[in-house]
C-alpha positions as CSV (number, residue, x, y, z in Angstrom):
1,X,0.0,0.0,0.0
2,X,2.9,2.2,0.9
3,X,3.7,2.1,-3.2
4,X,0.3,3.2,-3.6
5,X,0.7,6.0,-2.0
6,X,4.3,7.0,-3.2
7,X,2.1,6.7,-6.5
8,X,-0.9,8.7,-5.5
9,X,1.8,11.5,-4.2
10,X,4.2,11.2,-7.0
11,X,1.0,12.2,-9.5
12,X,-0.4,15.0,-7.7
13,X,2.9,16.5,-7.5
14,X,3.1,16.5,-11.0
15,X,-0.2,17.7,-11.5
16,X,1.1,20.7,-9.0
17,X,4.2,20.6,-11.7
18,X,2.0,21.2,-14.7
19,X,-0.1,24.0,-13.1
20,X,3.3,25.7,-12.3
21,X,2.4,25.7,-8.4
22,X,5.7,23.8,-7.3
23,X,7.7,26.1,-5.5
24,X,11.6,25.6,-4.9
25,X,13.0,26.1,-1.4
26,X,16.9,28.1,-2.1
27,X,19.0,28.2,0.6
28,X,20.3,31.3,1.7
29,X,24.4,31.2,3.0
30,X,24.9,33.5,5.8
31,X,27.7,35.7,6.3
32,X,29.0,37.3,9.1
33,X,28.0,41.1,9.4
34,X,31.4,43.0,8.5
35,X,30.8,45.3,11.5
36,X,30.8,42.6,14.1
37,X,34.0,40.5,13.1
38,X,36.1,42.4,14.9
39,X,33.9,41.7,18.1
40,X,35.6,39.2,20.7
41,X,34.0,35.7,19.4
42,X,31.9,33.6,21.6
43,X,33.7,30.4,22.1
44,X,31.9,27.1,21.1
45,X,31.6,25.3,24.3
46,X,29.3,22.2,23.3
47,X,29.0,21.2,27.4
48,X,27.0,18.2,28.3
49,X,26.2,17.7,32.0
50,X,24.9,14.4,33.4
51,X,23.0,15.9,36.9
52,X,20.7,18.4,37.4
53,X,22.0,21.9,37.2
54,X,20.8,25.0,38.7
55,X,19.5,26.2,35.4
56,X,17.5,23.1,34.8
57,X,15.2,24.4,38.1
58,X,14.8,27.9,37.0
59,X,13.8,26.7,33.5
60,X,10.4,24.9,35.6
61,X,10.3,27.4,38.4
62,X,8.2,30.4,38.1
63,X,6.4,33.1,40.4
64,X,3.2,35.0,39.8
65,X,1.5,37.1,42.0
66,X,-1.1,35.4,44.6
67,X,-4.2,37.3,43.1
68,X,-3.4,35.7,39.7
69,X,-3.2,32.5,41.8
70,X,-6.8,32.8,43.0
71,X,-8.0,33.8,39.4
72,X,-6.2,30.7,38.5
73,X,-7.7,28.2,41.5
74,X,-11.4,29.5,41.1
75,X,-11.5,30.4,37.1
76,X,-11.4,33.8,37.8
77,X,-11.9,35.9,34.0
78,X,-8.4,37.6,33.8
79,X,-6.8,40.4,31.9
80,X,-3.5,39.6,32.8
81,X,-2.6,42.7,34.4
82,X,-1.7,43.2,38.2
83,X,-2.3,46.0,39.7
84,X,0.2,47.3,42.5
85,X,2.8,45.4,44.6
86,X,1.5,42.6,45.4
87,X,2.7,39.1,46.8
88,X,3.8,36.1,45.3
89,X,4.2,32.6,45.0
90,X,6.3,30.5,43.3
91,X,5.1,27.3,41.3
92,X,6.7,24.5,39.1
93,X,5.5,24.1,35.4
94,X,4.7,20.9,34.1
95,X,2.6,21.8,31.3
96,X,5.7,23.5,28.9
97,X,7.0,22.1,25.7
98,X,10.6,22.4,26.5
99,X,10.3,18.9,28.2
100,X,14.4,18.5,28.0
101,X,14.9,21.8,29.4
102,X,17.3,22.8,26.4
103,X,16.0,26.3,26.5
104,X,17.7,27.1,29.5
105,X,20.7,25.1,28.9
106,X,24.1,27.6,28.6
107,X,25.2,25.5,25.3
108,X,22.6,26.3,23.7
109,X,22.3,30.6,25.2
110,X,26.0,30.8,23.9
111,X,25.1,29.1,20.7
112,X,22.0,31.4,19.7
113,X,23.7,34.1,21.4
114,X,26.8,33.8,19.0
115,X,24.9,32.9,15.8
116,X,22.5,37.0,16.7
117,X,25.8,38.5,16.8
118,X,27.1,36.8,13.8
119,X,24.1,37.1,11.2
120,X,21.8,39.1,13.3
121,X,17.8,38.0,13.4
122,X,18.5,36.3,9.9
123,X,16.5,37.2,7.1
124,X,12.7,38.3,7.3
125,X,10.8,36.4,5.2
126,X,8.5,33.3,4.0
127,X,11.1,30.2,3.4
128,X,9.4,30.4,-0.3
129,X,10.6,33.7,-0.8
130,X,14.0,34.4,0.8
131,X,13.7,33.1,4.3
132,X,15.2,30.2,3.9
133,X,18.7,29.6,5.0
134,X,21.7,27.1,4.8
135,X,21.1,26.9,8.7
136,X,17.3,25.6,8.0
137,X,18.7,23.2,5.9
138,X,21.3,21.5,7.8
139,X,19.0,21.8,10.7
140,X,16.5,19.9,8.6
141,X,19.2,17.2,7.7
142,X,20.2,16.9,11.3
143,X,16.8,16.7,12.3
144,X,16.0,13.4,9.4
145,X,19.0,11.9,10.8
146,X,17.6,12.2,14.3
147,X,14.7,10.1,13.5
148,X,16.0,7.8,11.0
149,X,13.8,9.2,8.0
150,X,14.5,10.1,4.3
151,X,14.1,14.0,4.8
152,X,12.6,17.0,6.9
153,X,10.4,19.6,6.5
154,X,10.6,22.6,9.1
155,X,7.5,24.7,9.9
156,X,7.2,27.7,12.1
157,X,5.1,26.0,14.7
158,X,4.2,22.6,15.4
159,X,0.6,23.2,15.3
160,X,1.4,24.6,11.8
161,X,3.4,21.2,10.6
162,X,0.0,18.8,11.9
163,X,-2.3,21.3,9.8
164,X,-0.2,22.0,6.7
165,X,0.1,18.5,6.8
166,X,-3.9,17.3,7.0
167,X,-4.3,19.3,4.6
168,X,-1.7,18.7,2.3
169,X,-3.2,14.7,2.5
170,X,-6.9,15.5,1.8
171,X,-5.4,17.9,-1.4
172,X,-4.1,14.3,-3.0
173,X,-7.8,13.5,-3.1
174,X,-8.9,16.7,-4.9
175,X,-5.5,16.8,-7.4
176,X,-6.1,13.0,-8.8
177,X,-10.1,13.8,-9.4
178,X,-11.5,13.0,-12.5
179,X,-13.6,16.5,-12.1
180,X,-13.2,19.4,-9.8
181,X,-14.9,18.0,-7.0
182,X,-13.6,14.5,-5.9
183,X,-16.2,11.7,-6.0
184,X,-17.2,10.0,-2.6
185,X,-14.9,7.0,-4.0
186,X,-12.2,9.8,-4.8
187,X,-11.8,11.0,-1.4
188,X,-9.4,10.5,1.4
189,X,-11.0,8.4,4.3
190,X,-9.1,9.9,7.5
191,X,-9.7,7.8,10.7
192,X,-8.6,10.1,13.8
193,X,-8.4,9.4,17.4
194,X,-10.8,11.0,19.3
195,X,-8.3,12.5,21.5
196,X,-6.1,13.9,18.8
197,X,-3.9,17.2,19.2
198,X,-6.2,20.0,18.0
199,X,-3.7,21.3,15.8
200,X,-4.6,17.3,13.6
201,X,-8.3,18.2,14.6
202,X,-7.5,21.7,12.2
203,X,-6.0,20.7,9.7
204,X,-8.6,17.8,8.9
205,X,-11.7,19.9,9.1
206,X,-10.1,22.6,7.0
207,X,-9.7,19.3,4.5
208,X,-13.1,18.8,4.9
209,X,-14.0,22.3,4.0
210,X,-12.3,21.6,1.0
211,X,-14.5,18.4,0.4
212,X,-11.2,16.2,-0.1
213,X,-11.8,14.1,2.5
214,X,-14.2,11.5,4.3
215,X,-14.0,11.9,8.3
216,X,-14.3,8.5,11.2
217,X,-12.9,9.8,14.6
218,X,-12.8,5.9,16.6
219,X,-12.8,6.1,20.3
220,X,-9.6,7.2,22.1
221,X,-7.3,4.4,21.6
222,X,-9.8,1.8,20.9
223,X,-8.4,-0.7,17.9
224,X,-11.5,-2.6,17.9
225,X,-13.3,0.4,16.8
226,X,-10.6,1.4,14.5
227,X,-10.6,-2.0,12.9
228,X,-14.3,-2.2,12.6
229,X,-14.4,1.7,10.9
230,X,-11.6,0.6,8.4
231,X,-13.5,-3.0,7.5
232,X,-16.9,-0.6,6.5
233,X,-15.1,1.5,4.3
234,X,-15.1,1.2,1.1
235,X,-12.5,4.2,-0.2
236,X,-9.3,2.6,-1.3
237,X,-7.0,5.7,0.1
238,X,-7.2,5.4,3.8
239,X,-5.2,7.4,6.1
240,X,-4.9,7.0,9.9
241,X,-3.5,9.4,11.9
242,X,-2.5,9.7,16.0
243,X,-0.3,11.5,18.6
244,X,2.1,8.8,19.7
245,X,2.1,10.4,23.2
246,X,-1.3,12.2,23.7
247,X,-0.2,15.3,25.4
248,X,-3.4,16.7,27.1
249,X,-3.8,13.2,28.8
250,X,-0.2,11.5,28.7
251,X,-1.3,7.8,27.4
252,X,0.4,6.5,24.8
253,X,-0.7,5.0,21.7
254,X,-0.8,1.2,21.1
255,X,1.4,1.3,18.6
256,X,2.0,-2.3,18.0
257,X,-1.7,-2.9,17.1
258,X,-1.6,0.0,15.0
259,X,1.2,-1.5,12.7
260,X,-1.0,-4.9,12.7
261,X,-3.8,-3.1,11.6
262,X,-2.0,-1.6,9.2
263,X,-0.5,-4.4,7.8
264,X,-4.2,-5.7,7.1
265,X,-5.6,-2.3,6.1
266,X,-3.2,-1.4,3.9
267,X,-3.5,2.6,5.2
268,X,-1.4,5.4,5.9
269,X,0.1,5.6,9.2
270,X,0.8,9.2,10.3
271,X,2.3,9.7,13.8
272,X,2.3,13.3,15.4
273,X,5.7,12.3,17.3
274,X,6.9,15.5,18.6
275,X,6.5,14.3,22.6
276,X,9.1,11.7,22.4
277,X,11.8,13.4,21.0
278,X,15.1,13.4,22.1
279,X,13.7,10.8,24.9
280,X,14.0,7.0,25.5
281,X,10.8,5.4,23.8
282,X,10.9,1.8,22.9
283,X,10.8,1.1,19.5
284,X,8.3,-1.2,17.4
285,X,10.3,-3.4,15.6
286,X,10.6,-2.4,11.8
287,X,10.3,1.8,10.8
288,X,5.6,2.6,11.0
């Protein structure tokens, strides 16, 4: 099924071709600005530190004043502001994205610290346009390498990466239609846990806006009700798509039933993988 799907791909891209909508991402080199140079360079110190550090607590620890603290406690509406001198109190954040606390880490403070001073804030634009650097593309390269896979993409946000990418499935359906408007059989059938990232939960109904795609949300986790959705339909390109660790909840996604099921399904398997990176996740067996 995987060739299927190469196929499918590999003929709407040329039907993008022919309609001259293909655009060409041209990396921009970077030079240093001649007025800096003769600043004192920042040395490359590439330190890795095996116990906790001081920084590592301050990247978690936070204070806010304690009348934000009620607002927060009893859903209190807020603005935001806070008025006067108040008191505070000091909490631990759990609910961040920086779950290896690299943001606070001095390597990397020295190393975006060095590349402002070098290049400044880079240059502003779309990646289409001129915004994209030789930076984004060995970051891209490092990042394939990272996970083991053919080649990256970067967007500007993960929530944009899960939408552009819904959408950029449920476009194959409307690209390789006989007429404007894909047929019912022409569609794409996405099948998405009910407990999907909303970003996934965008992306598919702006698909479905675009009447590209047939939606089946199967209960959270539940393969029998997966199964029993894929065995009724009758569209031949099937995608399924799930966080691998559901953020909002922190379960993780049986992902050795999934690769049976798709084994006997035949469908695409797309994983919103972000959670897990960088961290030790036991793998399943041969590349999903």
């Amino acid at each position: 099924m995987m060739r299927s799907w190469d196929h499918w791909v590999e003929e709407s891209l040329q039907k993008l071709q022919h309609l001259q909508l293909v655009g060409s991402l041209r990396p921009i080199h970077l030079h240093s600005a001649p007025a800096l140079e003769a600043q004192k360079p920042i040395e490359d110190e590439f330190n890795v530190f095996d116990e906790l550090q001081p920084w590592d607590r301050s990247a978690v620890q936070v204070q806010i004043t304690e009348a934000t603290f009620q607002k927060w406690v009893h859903d209190i509406p807020s603005s935001g502001d806070d008025d006067g001198i108040q008191s505070f109190k000091k909490l631990l954040l759990f609910s961040a994205n920086d779950y290896l606390g690299l943001g606070s880490h001095p390597t990397i403070g020295k190393a975006a610290a060095k590349v402002a001073l070098e290049h400044g804030m880079g240059p502003r634009s779309s990646a289409l346009i001129c915004g994209y650097t030789d930076y984004h593309r060995l970051l891209e390269s490092c990042l394939a390498d990272l996970k083991e896979k053919e080649d990256c993409l970067l967007c500007p946000t993960g929530f944009a990466a899960n939408t552009s990418l819904m959408v950029a499935l449920g476009s194959v359906g409307t690209l390789l239609a006989a007429g404007k408007t894909p047929s019912p059989d022409e569609k794409i059938a996405i099948f998405s846990d009910a407990l999907n990232h909303a970003s996934i939960i965008d992306g598919i109904r702006i698909a479905d806006k675009q009447k590209s795609v047939q939606i089946f949300v199967y209960r959270h986790c539940d393969m029998n009700h997966l199964d029993a959705l894929l065995s009724s339909c009758k569209i031949m390109k099937k995608v399924v798509v799930t966080d691998s660790v559901f953020s909002m909840d922190g379960d993780v996604a049986p992902m050795v039933e999934l690769v049976k099921l798709r084994k006997e399904h035949d469908f695409l398997l797309v994983i919103d993988d972000v959670s897990p990176l960088g961290q030790s996740i036991k793998k399943v067996g041969p590349p999903y």
